[in-house]
N, C-alpha and C positions, 0 to 999 in steps of 0.2 A: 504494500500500500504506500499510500506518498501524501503528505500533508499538501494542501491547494492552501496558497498565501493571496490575499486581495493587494489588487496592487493601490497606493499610498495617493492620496492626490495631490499630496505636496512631498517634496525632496526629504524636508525637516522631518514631518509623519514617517516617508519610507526609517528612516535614518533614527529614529526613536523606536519605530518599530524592529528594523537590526539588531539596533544593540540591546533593547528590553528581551528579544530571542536569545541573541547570542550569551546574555549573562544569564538567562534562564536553566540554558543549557549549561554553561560552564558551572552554575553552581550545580545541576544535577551529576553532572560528572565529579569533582570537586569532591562531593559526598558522598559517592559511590566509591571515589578513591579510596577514600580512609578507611574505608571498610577493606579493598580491594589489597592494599598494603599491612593491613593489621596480618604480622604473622600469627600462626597458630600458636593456639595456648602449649607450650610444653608441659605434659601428663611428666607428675614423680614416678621416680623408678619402682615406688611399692604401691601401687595403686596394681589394682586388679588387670587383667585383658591384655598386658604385657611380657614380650617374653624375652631372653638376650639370647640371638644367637651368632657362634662367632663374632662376637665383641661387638654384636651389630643390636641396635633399638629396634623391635619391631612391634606395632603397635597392632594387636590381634583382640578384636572387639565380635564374640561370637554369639550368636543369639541361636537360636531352632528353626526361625525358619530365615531362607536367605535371603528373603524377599524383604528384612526389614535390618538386613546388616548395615554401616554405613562404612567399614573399613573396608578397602578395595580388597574383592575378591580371590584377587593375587597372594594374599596373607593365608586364605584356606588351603588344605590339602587335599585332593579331591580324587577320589578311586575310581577305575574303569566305568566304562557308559555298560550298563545291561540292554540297552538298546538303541538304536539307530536313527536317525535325522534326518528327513530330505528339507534343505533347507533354501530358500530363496536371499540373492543377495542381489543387491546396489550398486554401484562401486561408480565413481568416476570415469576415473581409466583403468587400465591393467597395464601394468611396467611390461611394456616391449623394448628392445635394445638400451642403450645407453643413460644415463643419469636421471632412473626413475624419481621420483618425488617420494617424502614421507610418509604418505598416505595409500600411495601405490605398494609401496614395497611394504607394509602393514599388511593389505590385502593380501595380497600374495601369498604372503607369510604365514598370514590366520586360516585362510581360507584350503591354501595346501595341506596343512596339519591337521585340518578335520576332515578332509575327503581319506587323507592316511589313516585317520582312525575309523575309518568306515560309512563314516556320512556320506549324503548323497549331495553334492554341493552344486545350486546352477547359479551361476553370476553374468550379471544383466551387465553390460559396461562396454566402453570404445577401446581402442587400442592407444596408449599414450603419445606411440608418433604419430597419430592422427591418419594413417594413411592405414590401405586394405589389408586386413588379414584374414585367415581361416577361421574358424572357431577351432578352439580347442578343447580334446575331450579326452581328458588321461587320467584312464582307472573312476575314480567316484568325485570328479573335479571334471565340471562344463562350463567352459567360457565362452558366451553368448556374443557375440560383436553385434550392437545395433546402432551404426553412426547414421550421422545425416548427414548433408553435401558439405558441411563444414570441419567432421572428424570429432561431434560433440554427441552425447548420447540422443539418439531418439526417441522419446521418452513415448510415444507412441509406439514405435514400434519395439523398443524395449519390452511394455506391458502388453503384446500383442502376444511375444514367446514367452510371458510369465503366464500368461494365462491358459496359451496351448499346453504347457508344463505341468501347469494346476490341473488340469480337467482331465490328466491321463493320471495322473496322481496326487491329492492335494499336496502342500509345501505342508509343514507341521510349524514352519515361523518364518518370515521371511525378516530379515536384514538388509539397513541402508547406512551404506558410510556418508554421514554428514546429509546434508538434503541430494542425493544421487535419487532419490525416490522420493520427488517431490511431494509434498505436503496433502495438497490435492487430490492425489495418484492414491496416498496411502490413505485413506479414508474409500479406495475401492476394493481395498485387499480383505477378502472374506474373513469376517470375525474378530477383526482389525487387528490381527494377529504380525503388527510392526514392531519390531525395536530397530532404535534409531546411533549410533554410536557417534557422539561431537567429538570430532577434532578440532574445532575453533567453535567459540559462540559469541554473538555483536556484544555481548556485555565484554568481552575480551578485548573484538578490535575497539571498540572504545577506548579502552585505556589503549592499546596500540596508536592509536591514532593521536593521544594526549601525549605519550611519550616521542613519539616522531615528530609532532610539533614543537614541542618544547625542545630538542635534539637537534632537528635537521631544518625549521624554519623559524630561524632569526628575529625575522624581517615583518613574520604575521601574517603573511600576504595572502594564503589558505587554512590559517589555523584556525581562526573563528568557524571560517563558510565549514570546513571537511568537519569539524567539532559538529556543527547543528545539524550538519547531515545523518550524520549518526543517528539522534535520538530516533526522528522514526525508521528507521530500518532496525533498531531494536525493540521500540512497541511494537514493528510488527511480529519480528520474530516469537517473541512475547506470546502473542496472540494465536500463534500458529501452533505453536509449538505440542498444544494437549491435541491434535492428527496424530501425533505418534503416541501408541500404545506404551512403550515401555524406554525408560532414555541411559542409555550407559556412556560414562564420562572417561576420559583420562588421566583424570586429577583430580581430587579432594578438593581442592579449589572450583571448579567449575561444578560438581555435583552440590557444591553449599550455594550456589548463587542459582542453580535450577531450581532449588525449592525454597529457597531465601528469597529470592527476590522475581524468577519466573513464574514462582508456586506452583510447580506440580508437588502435586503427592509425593513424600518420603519415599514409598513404598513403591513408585515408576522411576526411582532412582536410584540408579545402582556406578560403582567404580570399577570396571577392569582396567588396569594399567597395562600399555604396550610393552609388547616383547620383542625381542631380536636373537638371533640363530648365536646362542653362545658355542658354538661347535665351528662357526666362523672368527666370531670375535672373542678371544681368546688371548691370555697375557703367555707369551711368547717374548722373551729378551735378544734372544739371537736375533728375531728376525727385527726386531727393533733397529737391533746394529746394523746391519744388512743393509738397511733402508737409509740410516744415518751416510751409513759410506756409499751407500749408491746416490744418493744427491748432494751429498760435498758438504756434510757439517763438520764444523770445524770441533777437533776433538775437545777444545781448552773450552766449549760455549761453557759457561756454569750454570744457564737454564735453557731449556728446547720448549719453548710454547708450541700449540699449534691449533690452528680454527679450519674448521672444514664446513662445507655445503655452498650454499648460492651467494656472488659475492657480489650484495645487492645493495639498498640503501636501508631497507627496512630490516636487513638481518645483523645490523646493527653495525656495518664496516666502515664507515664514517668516524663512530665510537672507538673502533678498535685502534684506527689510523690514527687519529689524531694522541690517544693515550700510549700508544706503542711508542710515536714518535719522541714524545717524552719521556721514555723509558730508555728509548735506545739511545737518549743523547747522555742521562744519567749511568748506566748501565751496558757501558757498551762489549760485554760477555753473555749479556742473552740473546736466542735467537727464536726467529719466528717460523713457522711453517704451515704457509699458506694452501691448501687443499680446497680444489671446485673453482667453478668460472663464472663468468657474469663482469658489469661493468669497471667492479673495481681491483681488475687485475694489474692493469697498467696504472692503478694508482702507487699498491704495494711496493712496486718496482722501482719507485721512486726514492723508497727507502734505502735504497744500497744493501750493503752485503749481509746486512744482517736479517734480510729476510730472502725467505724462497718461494717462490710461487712453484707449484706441482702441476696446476690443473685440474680435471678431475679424473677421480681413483674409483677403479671397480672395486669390489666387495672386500677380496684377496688384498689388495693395495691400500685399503682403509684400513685394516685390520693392523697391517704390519705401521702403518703411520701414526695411530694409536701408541702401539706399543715401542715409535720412534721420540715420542715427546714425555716429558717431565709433567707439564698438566693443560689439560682440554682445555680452552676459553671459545664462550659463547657469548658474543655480544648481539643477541637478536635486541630488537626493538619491536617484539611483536607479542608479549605476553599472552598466547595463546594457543592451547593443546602441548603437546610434550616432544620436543626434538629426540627425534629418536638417535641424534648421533652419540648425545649425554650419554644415552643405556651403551652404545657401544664402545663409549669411551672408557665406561666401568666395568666393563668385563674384560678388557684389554690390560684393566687396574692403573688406570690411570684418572686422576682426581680433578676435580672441575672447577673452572673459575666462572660465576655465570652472572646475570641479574638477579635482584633477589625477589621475583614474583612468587607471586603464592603457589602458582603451579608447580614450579619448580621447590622451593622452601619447604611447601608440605609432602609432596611427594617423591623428588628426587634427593637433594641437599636439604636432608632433615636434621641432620647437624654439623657441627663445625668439621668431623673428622671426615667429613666428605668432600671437603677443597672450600671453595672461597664464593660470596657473594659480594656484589654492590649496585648503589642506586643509578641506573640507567644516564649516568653524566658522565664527563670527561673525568671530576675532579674524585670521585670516589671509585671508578675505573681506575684511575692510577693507583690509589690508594692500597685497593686489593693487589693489585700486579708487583705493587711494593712490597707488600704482607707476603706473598708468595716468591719472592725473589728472596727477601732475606730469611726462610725458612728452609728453601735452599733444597737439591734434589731427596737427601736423607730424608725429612718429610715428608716428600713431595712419595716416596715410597711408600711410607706409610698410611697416610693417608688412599694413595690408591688401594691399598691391599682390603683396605676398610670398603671402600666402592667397589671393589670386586666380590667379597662376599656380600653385602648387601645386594646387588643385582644379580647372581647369583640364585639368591631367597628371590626376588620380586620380577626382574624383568628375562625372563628369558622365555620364548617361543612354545615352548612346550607348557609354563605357569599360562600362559593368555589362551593358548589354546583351550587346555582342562577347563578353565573359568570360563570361557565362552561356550564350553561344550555343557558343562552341568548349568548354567546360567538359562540356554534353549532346551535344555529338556525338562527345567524347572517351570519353563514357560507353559510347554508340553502339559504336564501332568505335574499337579503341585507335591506329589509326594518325595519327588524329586526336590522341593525346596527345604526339605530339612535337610540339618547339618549337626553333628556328621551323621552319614549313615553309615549301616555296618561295614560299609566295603571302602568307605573314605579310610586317608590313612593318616 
């Protein structure tokens, strides 16, 4: 939906009318902030639904049935399926050749792992290079391709093959990554048997869009107009959002602001945290070095940073550049390594020799780049869903230096011994980068070793699978939503 503004019949009118919007808006934002920055309460160590493992905090909140837990899922232990799933899925795109996206390679991920464990999986979706392919049909995994003349899903004809699917055998739940199954669409699905999984929600890009203005425009010259624009594109979302049946989040952050402040029901809210293939990423030393002498770091550095994914404006490398530069005129034995493509590669280069641009690295060559740096730094600008590079950087054991959003605070770097946090500016960016330079790689070990066992317990392919899989068959048949049952372990 879109708010209709009357237009002013005097200049001074329009212009009182502006800024009475635009301050409307900034205080709504403003006070959403402060809630959005409040990190979570830290629970004492003898307080109930806690348990230490491997020197790791894990906060395990168990009830009977699971339909009313609020701890992400990932915390449970959960035993074989007794029975089987044909399930409908959503999806964007599906990761074809080169430098999938976060959300692709999620899919992928999730969706391989439960046709392995016997489900029957058919997913609706385009190909990510946009151009023709086959469908793909291996073993209990069918990939539908239904693009339009532009290489975007057809969402007609999408639900043209969900319904021939349905009518030969109903789905038992269908699944949508983010609105890939539009709002509309799922209010046609029999028995409105939807769950919906966000990777980003507009209460997110709002503060994203507060932070990139405040960050990257100076001058003002779009921060008011792209701020007011916000509001209604989040009342609508708002409004839309009880179409979907059931809502699963990525972060404890985002599931308290679904029923905090979107209000759905407790009970249509639930957390799985994303996984990644630890049998890939993996802490490996040799091949660390390997990697160090194949792209020419100098052996004396006495710290190896390194940022990887899209090197963009809003994934926060503006932040980086400018805070790096000042590090490296302070500090001129640390080094940088720069991983993925986008505009601000030939800025990097600007730096000289203390950093390296790589480009981008398949799965294999992330893996080994991880386990080539002393600690991950993420300077996104976009407070929203879970970079899935953070999980791979902890299973590599290597420890993170990030913003401190709540998504990340409550669910990732839930505490100190996990690497380093700071507030989305130049001058507390340095700060940490400081904190982390003079602690020096001997920490910088241990602390990783701490981030390895931790994602280990939480983020690994096989935990989001099991949660995904007892999560739809809870949906299924509620006797499935108790926990544990006899064959949980």
């Amino acid at each position: 939906m879109a708010f209709k503004h009357q237009n002013s019949k005097s200049s001074s009118s329009s212009f009182s009318s502006f800024r009475s919007t635009t301050l409307l808006t900034l205080a709504l934002i403003l006070t959403s902030f402060l809630l959005f920055i409040t990190p979570p309460a830290r629970r004492n160590l003898s307080d109930p639904y806690f348990r230490i493992t491997e020197d790791v905090l894990v906060e395990v909140d168990v009830h009977s049935d699971l339909r009313e837990i609020q701890t992400p899922w990932n915390n449970l232990c959960f035993g074989p399926a007794m029975e089987k799933l044909k399930l409908g899925v959503f999806s964007k795109t599906w990761p074809v050749g080169t430098d999938p996206g976060g959300m692709e390679r999620h899919a992928k991920q999730l969706y391989t792992d439960l046709a392995a464990r016997g489900h029957e999986i058919h997913v609706f979706t385009v190909p990510s290079d946009r151009r023709p392919h086959p469908d793909i049909h291996q073993g209990n995994l069918h990939v539908h391709f239904a693009a339009n003349d532009h290489g975007s899903v057809n969402c007609s004809l999408a639900f043209q093959i969900f319904n021939s699917e349905n009518d030969a055998l109903p789905f038992d739940y269908v699944h949508s990554e983010s609105v890939s199954l539009p709002h509309w669409r799922a209010k046609m699905v029999p028995k409105a048997k939807v769950a919906v999984t966000w990777h980003g929600i507009w209460y997110e890009i709002m503060h994203s869009k507060l932070f990139q203005g405040l960050v990257l425009d100076s001058q003002g010259s779009t921060f008011g107009t792209e701020l007011r624009d916000v509001m209604p594109k989040l009342v609508e979302e708002i409004r839309f959002f009880p179409s979907y049946t059931q809502h699963i989040c990525i972060s404890k952050s985002a599931a308290e602001v679904l029923t905090n402040i979107y209000q759905l029901p407790r009970r249509n809210v639930h957390v799985i945290l994303n996984g990644v293939d630890n049998t890939v990423f993996t802490q490996e030393p040799e091949a660390g070095e390997r990697f160090r002498n194949k792209h020419g770091i100098p052996l004396n550095a006495s710290l190896v940073m390194g940022v990887a994914g899209r090197l963009v404006r809003d994934k926060g490398h503006p932040l980086l550049f400018d805070a790096f530069s000042k590090i490296a005129k302070r500090h001129p034995g640390v080094f940088l390594l720069v991983a993925g493509t986008g505009t601000w590669q030939k800025r990097y280069m600007e730096l000289g020799s203390s950093v390296k641009v790589l480009g981008a690295l398949d799965a294999s060559e992330l893996a080994e780049f991880y386990n080539a740096i002393d600690i991950f730094v993420n300077p996104t600008l976009r407070p929203q869903g879970l970079d899935l590079t953070l999980m791979e950087a902890m299973h590599c054991g290597t420890p993170l230096l990030t913003p401190n959003y709540p998504s990340i605070t409550g669910t990732v770097i839930i505490n100190d011994g996990f690497g380093y946090t700071f507030s989305p500016n130049v001058g507390s960016f340095v700060e940490a980068l400081e904190r982390a330079i003079i602690d020096g790689p001997s920490e910088m070990h241990r602390k990783g070793m701490a981030c390895k066992a931790y994602a280990s317990s939480m983020f690994t392919a096989s935990k989001m699978a099991s949660a995904y899989e007892r999560f739809f068959l809870c949906m299924k048949n509620s006797r499935y939503c108790r926990y544990p049952l006899p064959t949980d372990c």
